[in-house]
Structure formats: structure tokens, C-alpha cells
N, C-alpha and C positions, 0 to 999 in steps of 0.2 A: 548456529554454527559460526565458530569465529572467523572472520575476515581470510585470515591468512591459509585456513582450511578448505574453506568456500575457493580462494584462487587457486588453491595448488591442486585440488581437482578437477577445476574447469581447465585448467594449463593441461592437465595430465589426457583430460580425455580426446583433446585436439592436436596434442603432439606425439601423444601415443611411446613409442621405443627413439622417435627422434624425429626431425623435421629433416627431410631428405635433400632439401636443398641447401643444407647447408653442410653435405657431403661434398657436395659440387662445386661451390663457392668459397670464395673467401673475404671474411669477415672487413670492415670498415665503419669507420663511425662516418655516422648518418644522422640524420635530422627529419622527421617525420610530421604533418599535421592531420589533424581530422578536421574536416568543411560539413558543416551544416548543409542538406542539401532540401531540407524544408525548413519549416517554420515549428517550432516546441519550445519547453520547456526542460531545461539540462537538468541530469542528476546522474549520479556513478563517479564524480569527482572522489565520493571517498574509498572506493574500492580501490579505482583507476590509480590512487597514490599507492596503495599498499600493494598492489603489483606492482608498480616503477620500484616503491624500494626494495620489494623480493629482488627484483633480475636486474636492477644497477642500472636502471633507467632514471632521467632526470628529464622534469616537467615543468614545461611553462604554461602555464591557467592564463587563459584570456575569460575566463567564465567560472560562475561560482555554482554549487548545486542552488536549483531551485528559483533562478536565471533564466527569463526568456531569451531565446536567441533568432534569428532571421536567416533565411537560406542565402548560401554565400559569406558566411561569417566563419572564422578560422576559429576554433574554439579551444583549442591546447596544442602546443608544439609537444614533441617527443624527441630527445637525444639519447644516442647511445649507439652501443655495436651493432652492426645491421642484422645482424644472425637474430640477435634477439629480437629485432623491433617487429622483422618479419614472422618470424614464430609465435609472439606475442600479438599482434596485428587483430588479428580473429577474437581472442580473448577480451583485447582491449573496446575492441565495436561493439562484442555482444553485449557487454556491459552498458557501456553507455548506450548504446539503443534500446536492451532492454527496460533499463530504468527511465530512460529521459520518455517512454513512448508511454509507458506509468502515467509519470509525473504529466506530462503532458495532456492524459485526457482528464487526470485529474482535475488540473488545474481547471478545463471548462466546465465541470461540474461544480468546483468550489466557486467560479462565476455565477454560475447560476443559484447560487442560495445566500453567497454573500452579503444580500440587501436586508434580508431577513433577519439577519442574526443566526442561522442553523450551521451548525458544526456538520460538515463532512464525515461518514467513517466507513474505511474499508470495511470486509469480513475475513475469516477463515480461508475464503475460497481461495485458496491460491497454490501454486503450483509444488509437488512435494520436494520437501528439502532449501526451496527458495521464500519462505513466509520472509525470514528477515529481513532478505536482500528488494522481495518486492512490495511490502509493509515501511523500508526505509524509503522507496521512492515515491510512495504514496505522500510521507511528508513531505518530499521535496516540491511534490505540487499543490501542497496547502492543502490534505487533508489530513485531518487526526485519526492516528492507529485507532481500531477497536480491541478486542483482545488479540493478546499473541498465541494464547493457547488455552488448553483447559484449567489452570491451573493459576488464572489471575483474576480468573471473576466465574462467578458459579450462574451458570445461563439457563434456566429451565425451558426446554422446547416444550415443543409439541408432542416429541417420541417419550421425555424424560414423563413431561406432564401425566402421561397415559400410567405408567408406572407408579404413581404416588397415589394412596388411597385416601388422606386429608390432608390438602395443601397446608393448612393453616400449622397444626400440627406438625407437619415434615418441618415448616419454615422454622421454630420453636426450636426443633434439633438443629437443624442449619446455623442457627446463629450460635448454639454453644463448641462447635464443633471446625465451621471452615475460619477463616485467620481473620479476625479484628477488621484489617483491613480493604477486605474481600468484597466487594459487592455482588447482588444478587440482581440477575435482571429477568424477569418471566415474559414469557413468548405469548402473544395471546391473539387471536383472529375473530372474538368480535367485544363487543362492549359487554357481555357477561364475566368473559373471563376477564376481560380489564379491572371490573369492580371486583374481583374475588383476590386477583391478584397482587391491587394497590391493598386492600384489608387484609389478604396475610402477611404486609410488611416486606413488599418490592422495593430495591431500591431506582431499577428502570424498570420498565413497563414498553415493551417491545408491540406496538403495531403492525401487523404483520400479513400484510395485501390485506389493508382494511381499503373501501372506499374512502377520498378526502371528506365527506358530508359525515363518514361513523368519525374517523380519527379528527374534525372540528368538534363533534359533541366526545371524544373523550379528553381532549384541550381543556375543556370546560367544566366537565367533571373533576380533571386535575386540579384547578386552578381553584376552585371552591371546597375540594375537601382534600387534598392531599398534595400541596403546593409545592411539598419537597421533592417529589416524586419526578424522577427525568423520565422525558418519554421519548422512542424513539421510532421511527417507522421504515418498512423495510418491503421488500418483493416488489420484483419489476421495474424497480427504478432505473431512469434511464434518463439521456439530454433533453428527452421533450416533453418525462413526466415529472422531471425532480421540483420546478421550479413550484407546481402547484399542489405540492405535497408540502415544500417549506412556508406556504401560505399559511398553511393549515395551521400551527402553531408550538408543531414539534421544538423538541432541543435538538434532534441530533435525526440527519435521515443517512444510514447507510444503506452499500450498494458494494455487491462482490465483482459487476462490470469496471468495475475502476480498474484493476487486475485484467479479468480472463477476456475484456474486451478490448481492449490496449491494440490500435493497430501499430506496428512499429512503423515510426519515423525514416526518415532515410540521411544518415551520415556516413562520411566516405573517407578514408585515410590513403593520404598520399604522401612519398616518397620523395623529396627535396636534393636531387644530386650533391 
């Protein structure tokens, strides 16, 4: 959903037929800040502009997406008509708290594998109509999107797996058929399907709530006969089990808590006479 579509929705369904208080009131230019009132990582700077320039708001950045910041730190100023800044007020927070709350638990997860060398990656899970907006804050705290959708990488689960009567065969059609570019990754839960999976020509090889003692011996299996082969591992990952899942010697461990676990942050906008 493009940016500008994304705002004028969120604008539309908090202002509704009109913001009542500004039947009452009369308009003055104003000067507004949002204060950090914990400790996170920011992100929603790029949304945050493109409503300032829908509604004729003008921004000053003390902070960039992607930006630790500390409670008590002013993090952008807001000029403009007051009618607006209040009407906009709501929209402007949920943004930034939605995303900076992302990026923020993100970011301790990308700490914890960062020694390793293992790539971070969301999933799918994420909330409907908001994959872009909450897949863009996942970057902002240092991890890498996985896919966005059906339709940039062909993922054989567990439900598809059941469906197909010779993998090796189906893969044969797959490749004259999905786009050049396209990679194939097969879902697999224990070391048989791994070896069936890497021989019909996987281009990742998905671990999937394997024990770290199976997913070490398929590290090893990769690394001796099928070197090219990215492997990733996935189920239950969380802050106190990720770290010893990147031991193991994956490339990439994703985790859809990065998302649907997100507690939000607390920042607060106030009104500057």
C-alpha cells in the first residue's frame, strides 16, 4: 500500500466526519514536540514526513529512523496550525510507537546473534494490511525482511509438502515455470526431509522446531555435500532461545515475535504555548 494511502486511511478513521474541537476553537500556529519517555529504537520518520507534507506540517528531526534514543530526549519538533497538529496528534504517535516498538525489540534480537554472523528475519506474521509498514520497521532495527508475499519466493511448507506426490519431479516443473529469479525454500522438521529436500534442488532448506543437536548435524551435512545451500531455522524463537540456535551454524534464524510480540514503547507529544 503506498505511503500516502496508508496515511489517508489511518487520518480518516480517527477523524472520522471532522475533529470536534476544532468547531470550538480557533486555529494558531503552534509548535509541538514528541519526548521519549523510555528507552528504544526510532523508526516511522519516513511515514511521519509524508503526513507533515499531506497536512502542511513542517519537521525538525533530532533523530534518524533506526536511531537509539534515551527517555527524556525530544525527538522531533512539529510546526504548524494547531487545528491540525491536534487532529493529527493520534496519527502521528501511533506511527512512531508502532514502529520504533518493532524496531526496538528487533534490535535486541539482532544483538543477540550478531557475534555469530546469522542474519535476522521476520515472517509473514504480521498484522493485515500493515506487512509494509511493519516489515519496514523491522529494518529500522537491524533485521532483514524475509519475504513480502507469495509471490517473491516459492516456500514449500509442510501443508503444500502434503500435496505434491514427487518432490523431485514437482521441483523439475518449478524451475521451468516460477521466474529465474525466484527462489525455492522447503520447510522440513527433521533430517530426512532435509536430505530429500537439499537433493531435489532447495535453494533454502528451512529447519523448523528441529532440536539444536538435529539442526548441528544438518550444518554439517550442508556444509559437506551441499555448500550452497542457505539454511534457515525457525519455531519458537525467542530472547532466551535465539542466541543458541545461532550457535548452531545456521545463516539466517527467523522469528514472527519480532512483530506480534512488540510491546509498545511509551512516547508522548506535547504542546509548546
Amino acid at each position: 500500500m503506498l505511503k500516502e494511502k496508508f496515511i489517508e486511511a489511518m487520518v480518516s478513521e480517527d477523524i472520522g466526519r471532522g475533529d470536534l474541537f476544532t468547531r470550538i476553537s480557533k486555529a494558531k500556529e503552534v509548535s509541538a514536540y514528541i519526548i521519549a519517555k523510555s528507552d528504544g529504537i526510532f523508526a516511522g520518520r519516513e511515514y511521519i514526513d509524508v503526513l507533515a507534507n499531506m497536512y502542511g506540517l513542517k519537521i525538525k528531526w533530532n533523530i534518524e529512523d533506526s536511531s537509539s534514543f534515551k527517555v527524556g530526549e525530544k525527538l522531533l519538533y512539529i510546526y504548524g496550525n494547531s487545528h491540525h497538529i491536534l487532529s493529527l496528534e493520534r496519527s502521528i504517535l501511533d506511527i512512531a510507537l508502532h514502529a520504533s516498538s518493532i524496531a526496538t525489540l528487533t534490535g535486541k534480537f539482532v544483538d543477540k546473534v550478531k557475534p555469530y554472523g546469522v542474519k535476522l528475519l521476520d515472517t509473514r506474521k504480521t498484522r493485515p494490511l500493515l506487512r509494509e509498514f511493519e516489515k519496514y520497521a523491522v529494518r529500522c532495527g537491524g533485521g532483514i525482511n524475509h519475504r513480502m508475499g507469495l509471490d517473491d519466493c516459492l516456500m514449500l511448507k509442510d501443508t503444500h509438502l502434503k500435496t505434491i506426490d514427487n518432490l523431485n519431479e514437482f521441483m523439475v516443473e518449478v524451475r521451468q515455470k516460477i521466474p529465474f529469479t525466484s527462489k525455492v525454500e522447503i520447510e522440513c522438521e527433521d533430517f530426512d526431509g532435509v536430505k530429500s529436500a537439499m537433493d531435489a534442488g532447495a535453494d533454502i532448506v528451512m529447519c523448523d522446531n528441529m532440536r539444536n543437536k538435529i539442526i548441528r548435524a544438518v550444518v554439517a551435512y550442508r556444509d559437506e555435500n551441499y555448500p550452497h545451500i542457505l539454511l534457515e531455522a525457525s519455531g519458537n524463537v525467542s530472547l532466551d532461545t535465539i542466541e543458541e540456535i545461532a550457535k548452531t551454524g545456521v545463516d539466517a534464524i527467523s522469528s514472527g515475535s519480532l512483530i506480534h510480540q512488540a510491546n509498545w514503547i511509551d512516547l508522548s507529544m506535547k504542546i509548546e504555548a
